[in-house]
N, C-alpha and C positions, 0 to 999 in steps of 0.2 A: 187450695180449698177456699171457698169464699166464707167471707166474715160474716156472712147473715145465715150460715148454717147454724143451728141452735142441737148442741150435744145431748145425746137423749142416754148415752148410757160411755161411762168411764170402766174403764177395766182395772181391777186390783188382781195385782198377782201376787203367787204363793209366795213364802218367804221362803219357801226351801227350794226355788230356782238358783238358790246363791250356792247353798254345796252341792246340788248335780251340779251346777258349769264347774264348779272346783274340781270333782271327781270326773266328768266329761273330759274336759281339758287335762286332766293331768293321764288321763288313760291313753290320750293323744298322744303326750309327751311321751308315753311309756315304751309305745311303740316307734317309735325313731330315735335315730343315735345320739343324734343333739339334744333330745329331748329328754334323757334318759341324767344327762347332764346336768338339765335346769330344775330336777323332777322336787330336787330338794329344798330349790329355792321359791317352788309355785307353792308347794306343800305347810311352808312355814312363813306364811304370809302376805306373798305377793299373790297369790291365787284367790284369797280371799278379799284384798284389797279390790282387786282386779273386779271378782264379781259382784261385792257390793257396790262400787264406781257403775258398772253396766246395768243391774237390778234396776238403780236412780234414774235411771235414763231412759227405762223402759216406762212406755206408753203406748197406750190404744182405747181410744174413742169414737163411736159410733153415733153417728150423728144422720139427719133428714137423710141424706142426700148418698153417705161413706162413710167407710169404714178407714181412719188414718191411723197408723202404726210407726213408731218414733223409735229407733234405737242405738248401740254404738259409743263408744268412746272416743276413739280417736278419727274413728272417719264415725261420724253421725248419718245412720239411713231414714228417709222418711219417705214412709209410702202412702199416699193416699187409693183406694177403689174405691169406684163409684159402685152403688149398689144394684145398680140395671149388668153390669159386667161380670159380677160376681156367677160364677155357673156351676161353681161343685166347690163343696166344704168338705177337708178332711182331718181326721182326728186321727193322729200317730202314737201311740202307746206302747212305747220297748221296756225292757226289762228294767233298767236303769229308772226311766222312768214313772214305770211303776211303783217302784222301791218308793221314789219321791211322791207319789201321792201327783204326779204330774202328766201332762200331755200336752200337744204341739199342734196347735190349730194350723192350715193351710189353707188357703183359697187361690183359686183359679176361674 
C-alpha cells in the first residue's frame, strides 16, 4: 500500500470475538481425537490467552484507494484490496454467531 494513502475510516471490533474463537475452536477440538485431549487445556486458559494475543492483532482500515486487513499470531496475514476489484460483499451470520452479537464480512 502506498504511504500517501490517507485512512478514512479504522475498524473496532467487538470484544466478544474473544469467547466465540474460544468456544469456535474448542468445538473444533471437540470433534477430533487429539483434540478432545487438549480440550481441557484450551478451556482453562490457553484458549483465552490464545484469543486475546489474535483480537490485538486484528486490523482493518479503509482507506482512498483499499480496504487492508492484518491478522495472525504466528504466521501474520495481510491483505490489501483495491477498491475498483472489490465485486461482491458478503455478510455470514450462523448460529454461533449470532449468539455473539457477531458476523463475518467477505469480499471478493
Amino acid at each position: 500500500m502506498e504511504t500517501s494513502d490517507k485512512s478514512v475510516f479504522k475498524a473496532q471490533f467487538n470484544e466478544l470475538v474473544k469467547p466465540y474463537m474460544v468456544l469456535y475452536v474448542g468445538s473444533l477440538f471437540f470433534v477430533t481425537v487429539i483434540g478432545i485431549v487438549l480440550l481441557p487445556f484450551w478451556f482453562l486458559g490457553v484458549g483465552q490467552w490464545w484469543s486475546r494475543l489474535y483480537y490485538d492483532k486484528l486490523e482493518c482500515e479503509l482507506t482512498e484507494t483499499a480496504i487492508r486487513f492484518k491478522k495472525g499470531i504466528l504466521v501474520q496475514v495481510e491483505k490489501t484490496i483495491p477498491l475498483e476489484n472489490i465485486q461482491d460483499v458478503t455478510i455470514v451470520e450462523g448460529q454461533l454467531l449470532k449468539y455473539f452479537q457477531l458476523c463475518i464480512v467477505k469480499y471478493e
